[in-house]
N, C-alpha and C positions, 0 to 999 in steps of 0.2 A: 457395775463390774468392778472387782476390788483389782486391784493393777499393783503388780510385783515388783519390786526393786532390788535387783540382784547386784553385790558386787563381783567384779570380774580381777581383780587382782588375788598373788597369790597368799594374803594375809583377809581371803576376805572374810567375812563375820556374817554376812546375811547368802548362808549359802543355799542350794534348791534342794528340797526334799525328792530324795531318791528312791523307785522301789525296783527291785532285782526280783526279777521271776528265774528261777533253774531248778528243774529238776535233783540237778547233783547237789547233795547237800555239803560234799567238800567244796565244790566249786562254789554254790552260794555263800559258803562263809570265807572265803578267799575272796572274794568280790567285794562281798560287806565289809572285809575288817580293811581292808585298801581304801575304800572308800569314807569309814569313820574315820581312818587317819589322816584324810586328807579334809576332814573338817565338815562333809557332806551328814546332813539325818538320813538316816535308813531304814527301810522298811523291805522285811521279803515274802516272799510266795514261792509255792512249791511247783503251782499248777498255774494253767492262766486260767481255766477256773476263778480260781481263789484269788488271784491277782487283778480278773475284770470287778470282784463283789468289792476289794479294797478300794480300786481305782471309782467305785459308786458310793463309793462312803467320805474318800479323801482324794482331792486335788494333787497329786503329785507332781510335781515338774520335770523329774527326768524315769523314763522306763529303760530298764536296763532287760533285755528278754533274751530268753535262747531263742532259736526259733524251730527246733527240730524238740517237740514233745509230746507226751502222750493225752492221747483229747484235743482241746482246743491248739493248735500250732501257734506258734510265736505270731506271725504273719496276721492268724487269723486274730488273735488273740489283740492284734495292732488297729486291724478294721474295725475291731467292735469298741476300742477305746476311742479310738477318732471318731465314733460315732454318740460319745458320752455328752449329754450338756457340761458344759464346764466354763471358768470362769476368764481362765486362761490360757494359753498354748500349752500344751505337753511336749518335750521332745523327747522323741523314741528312738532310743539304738537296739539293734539285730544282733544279737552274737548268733553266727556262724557257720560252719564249716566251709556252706557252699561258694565258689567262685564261679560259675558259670553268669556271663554277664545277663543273658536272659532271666535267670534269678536272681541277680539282682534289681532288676529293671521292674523285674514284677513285684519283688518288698517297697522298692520307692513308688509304684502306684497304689501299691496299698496301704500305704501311709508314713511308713519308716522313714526317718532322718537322716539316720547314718545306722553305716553296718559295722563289726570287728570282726574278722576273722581268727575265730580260735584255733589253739590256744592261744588268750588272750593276754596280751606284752604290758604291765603294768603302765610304760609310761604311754603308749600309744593310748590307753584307754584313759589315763589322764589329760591328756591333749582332745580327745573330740568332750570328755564331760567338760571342758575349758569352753571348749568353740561351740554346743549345747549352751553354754552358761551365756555366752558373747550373744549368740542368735536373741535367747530368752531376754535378754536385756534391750537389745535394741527393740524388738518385739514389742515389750512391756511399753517402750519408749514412744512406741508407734500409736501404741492403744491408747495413752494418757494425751497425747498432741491430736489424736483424733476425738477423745473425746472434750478436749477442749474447743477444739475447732468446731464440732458438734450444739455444743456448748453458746459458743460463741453465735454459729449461724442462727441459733434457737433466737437469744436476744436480736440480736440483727433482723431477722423478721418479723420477731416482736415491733420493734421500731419502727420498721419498711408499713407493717399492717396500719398500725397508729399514723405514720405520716401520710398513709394511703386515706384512711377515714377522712384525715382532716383536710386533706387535698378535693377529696371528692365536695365536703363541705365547702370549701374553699369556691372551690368551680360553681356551685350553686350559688355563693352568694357575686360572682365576676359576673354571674350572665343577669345577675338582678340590674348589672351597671345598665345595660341594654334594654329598658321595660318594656319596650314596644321593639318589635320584629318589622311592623308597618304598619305606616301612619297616614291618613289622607288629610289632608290643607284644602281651603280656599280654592288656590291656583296652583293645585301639586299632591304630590304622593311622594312618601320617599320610604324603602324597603332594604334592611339591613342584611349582610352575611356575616356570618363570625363564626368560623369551623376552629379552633382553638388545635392545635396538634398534640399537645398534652393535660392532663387534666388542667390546667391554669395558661391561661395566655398571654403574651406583650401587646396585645392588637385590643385596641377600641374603635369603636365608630358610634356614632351618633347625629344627634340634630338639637338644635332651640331656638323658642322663640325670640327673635331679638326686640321687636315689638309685633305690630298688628302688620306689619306690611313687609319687617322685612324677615328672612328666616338662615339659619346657620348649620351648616352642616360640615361634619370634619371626620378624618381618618386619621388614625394614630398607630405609631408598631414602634415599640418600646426595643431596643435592641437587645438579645439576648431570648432566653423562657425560663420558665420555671418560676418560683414564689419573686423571687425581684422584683421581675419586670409584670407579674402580676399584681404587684404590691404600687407598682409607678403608675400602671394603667387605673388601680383604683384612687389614685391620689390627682391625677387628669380629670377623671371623669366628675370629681368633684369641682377642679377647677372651670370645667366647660360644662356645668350644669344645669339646666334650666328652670330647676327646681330652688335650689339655692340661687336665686340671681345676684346675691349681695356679696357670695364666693364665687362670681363667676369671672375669670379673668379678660375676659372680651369684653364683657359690660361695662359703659360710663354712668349708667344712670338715665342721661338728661339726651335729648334730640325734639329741640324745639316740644317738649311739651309730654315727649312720645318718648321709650327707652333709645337709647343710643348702644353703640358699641363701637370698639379700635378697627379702624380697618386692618383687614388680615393681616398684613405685615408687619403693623404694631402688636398683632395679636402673637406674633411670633415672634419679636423680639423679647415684650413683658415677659412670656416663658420662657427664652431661652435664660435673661437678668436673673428668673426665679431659681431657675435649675443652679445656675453657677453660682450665686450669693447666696441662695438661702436655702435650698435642698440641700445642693453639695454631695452630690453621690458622682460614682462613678460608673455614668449610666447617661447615655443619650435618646431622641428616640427622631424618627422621623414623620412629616404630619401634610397633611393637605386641608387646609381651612380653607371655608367659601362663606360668601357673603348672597344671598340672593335676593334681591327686591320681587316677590310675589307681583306688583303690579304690572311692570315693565318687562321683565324677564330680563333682568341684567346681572350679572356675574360678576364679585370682586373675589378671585382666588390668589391664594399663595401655595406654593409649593414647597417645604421644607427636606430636602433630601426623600422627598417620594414620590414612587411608580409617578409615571406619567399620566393625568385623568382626562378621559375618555369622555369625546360626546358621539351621544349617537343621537341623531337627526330624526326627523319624523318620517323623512323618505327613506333611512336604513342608512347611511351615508358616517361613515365612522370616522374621527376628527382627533386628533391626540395634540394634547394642549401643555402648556408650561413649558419651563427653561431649567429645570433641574431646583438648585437652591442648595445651600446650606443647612445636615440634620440640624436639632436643637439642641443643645447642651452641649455641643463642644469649645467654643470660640465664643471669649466674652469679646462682648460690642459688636457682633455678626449683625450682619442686614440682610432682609429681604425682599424683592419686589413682586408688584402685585400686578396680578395679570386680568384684563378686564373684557370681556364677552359676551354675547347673549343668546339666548338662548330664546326660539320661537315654541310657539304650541306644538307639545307632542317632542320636544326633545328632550334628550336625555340625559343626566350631567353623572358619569360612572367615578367613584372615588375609591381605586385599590388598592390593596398593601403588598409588598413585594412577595409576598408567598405566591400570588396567583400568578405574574410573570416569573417567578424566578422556582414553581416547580419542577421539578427534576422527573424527566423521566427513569428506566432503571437502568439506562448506560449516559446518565448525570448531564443530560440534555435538556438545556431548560426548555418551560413553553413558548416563553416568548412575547413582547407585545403584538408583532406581528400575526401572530396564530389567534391573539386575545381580539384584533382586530376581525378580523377573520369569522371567530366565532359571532362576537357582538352584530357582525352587520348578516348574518343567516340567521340569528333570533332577534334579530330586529322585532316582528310580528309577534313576539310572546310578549306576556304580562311580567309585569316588576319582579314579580314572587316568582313565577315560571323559569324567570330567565337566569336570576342566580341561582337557582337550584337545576339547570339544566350547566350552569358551568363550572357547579359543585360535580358533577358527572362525567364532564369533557375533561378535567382535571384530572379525576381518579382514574380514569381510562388513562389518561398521559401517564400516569404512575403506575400503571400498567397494574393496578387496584391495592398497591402498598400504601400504607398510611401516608399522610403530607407530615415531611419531613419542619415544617413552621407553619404557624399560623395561616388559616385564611381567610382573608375580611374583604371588607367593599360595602360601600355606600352604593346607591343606583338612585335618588332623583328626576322623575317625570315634571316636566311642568306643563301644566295643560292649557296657562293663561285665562 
């Protein structure tokens, strides 16, 4: 669309091209020669006829029309111009006679701008082609900021599409952090959740071997979402890797013979030293590390600023463990202590991220540990797989089926002894 730049002052130089349809050949040249003098281009017509074949060959900016002629009428002569493809607005003035307000109610539904009543007063009719010219300009004005804006959103989706691809990609390579969904041990099974709320998530969870006997399981929720805190969960997942043992920040090596590791609360101090001295971002995250001897069934946990972790019994009997704790990454020289339990045949060691107690129903009601308690000990009797995927459901119901507003993860740990 070509977009018109009129000046409005009365020395302007880019003025709009005018066409005068009248019958009266005095009166169309009385029109014309007012209007050449005052700096406008001109063009006329006898007929509207002859004035719609012009208006389909050239854009005009202003229609100047009687409206009482022979054939097509002024009026109609208006509807079938408003009805032209064109580039730009037209504005159309009515000259006259009638005053009756119903006629003129019915020119402005059918498309007129402004009307003159004739005989028509020289300066009156320089004043509305003025306020014609003011309209036309802002108009034009309107057209170029829309289609810049146009413009504008075109790229911006462009962008939105592209960061959407790579997001998706993104997300496929976050749930690779996770390889196994569930895994069965010796003396144990342990079965993952991780419902992400955006394509990329701040929540990890996982497991490793620490050696033959004993095993390591941890929840992580990166604070904040989006690429960040998906960028810090994959740099965790490296740290607590089983695969990498020699980057793995829990590992010593050595245990009489056998691999060793920190107990949990060193394992959450080394992190937190890491985060403030040598990451250095401005990003915390919250964790729950556990330590479990497969042979004994004994339990070395730490609790770092998360959810409280849940044991559920063999007899269904639901157990809510820890003392809160310190997140990681805020407080250089923070400490924390280790909590030590055990765990018989057939229980269950649950490790959540605050999205499962702190969803929101949709009058901003959370769930609750107590409700989490609640549920845990009625599906007691379901299987590892069964039962997060039965509180991936108890969830959406609370949310009354609205997407989860954050992340949703959990560790769940049987030991069978």
């Amino acid at each position: 669309m070509q977009v018109k730049a009129f000046s409005q002052g009365p020395a302007a130089t880019t003025l709009p091209h005018v066409l005068v349809v009248e019958e009266s050949r005095a009166q169309r040249l009385i029109l014309s020669a007012l209007l050449v003098r005052w700096g406008y281009r001109v063009a006329e017509a006898s007929t509207a006829e002859e004035a719609l074949a012009m208006c389909r060959a050239t854009d005009f900016d202003i229609i100047v029309s009687d409206w009482v002629m022979q054939g097509m009428s002024g009026l109609e002569f208006c509807e079938a111009f408003r009805a032209l493809p064109r580039d730009g607005y037209g504005y159309f003035i009515l000259l006259t006679s009638k005053s009756e307000k119903s006629e003129i109610v019915g020119g402005l539904d059918g498309g007129a701008d402004d009307f003159l009543i004739k005989p028509v007063a020289p300066d009156e009719l320089r004043a509305r082609l003025r306020a014609g010219v003011r309209i036309m300009g802002m108009h034009s004005e309107l057209v170029a900021k829309n289609r810049l804006i146009t413009s504008t959103l075109r790229e911006l989706q462009q962008v939105y599409d592209s960061l959407d691809r790579d997001l998706i990609e993104a997300r496929k390579l976050q749930q690779t952090l996770v390889r196994d969904r569930h895994a069965k041990f010796a003396r144990g099974a342990a079965s993952v959740l991780l419902r992400p709320s955006g394509h990329v998530g701040g929540d990890l969870v996982g497991w490793f071997n620490i050696n033959e006997r004993k095993l390591a399981l941890f929840s992580v929720d990166v604070a904040g979402h989006g690429v960040a805190s998906a960028m810090m969960t994959a740099r965790l997942a490296g740290l607590l890797s089983g695969a990498s043992r020699d980057q793995n920040i829990a590992l010593t090596g050595s245990d009489g013979g056998q691999g060793g590791a920190w107990p949990p609360e060193m394992v959450a101090y080394r992190l937190n030293r890491l985060m403030l001295q040598e990451i250095s971002v401005d990003q915390y995250f919250t964790m729950c590390y556990a330590e479990i001897d497969m042979v004994t069934g004994r339990v070395w946990l730490v609790q770092a600023g998360h959810p409280h972790p849940m044991i559920i019994r063999a007899g269904g009997e639901v157990e809510q463990v820890g003392a809160g704790g310190m997140p990681i990454g805020l407080i250089e020289g923070a400490t924390w202590n280790r909590l030590e339990f055990q765990l018989g045949r057939g229980d269950r060691l649950f490790l959540l991220s605050d999205g499962v107690v702190e969803c929101p129903d949709p009058q901003g009601g959370e769930f609750g540990e107590a409700a989490l308690a609640a549920f845990l000990t009625d599906a007691a009797q379901m299987g590892d797989e069964e039962m997060l995927e039965a509180l991936v459901w108890r969830l959406s119901d609370h949310r009354g089926g609205a997407a989860f507003p954050d992340d949703v993860s959990g560790m769940l740990f049987t030991y069978t002894g």
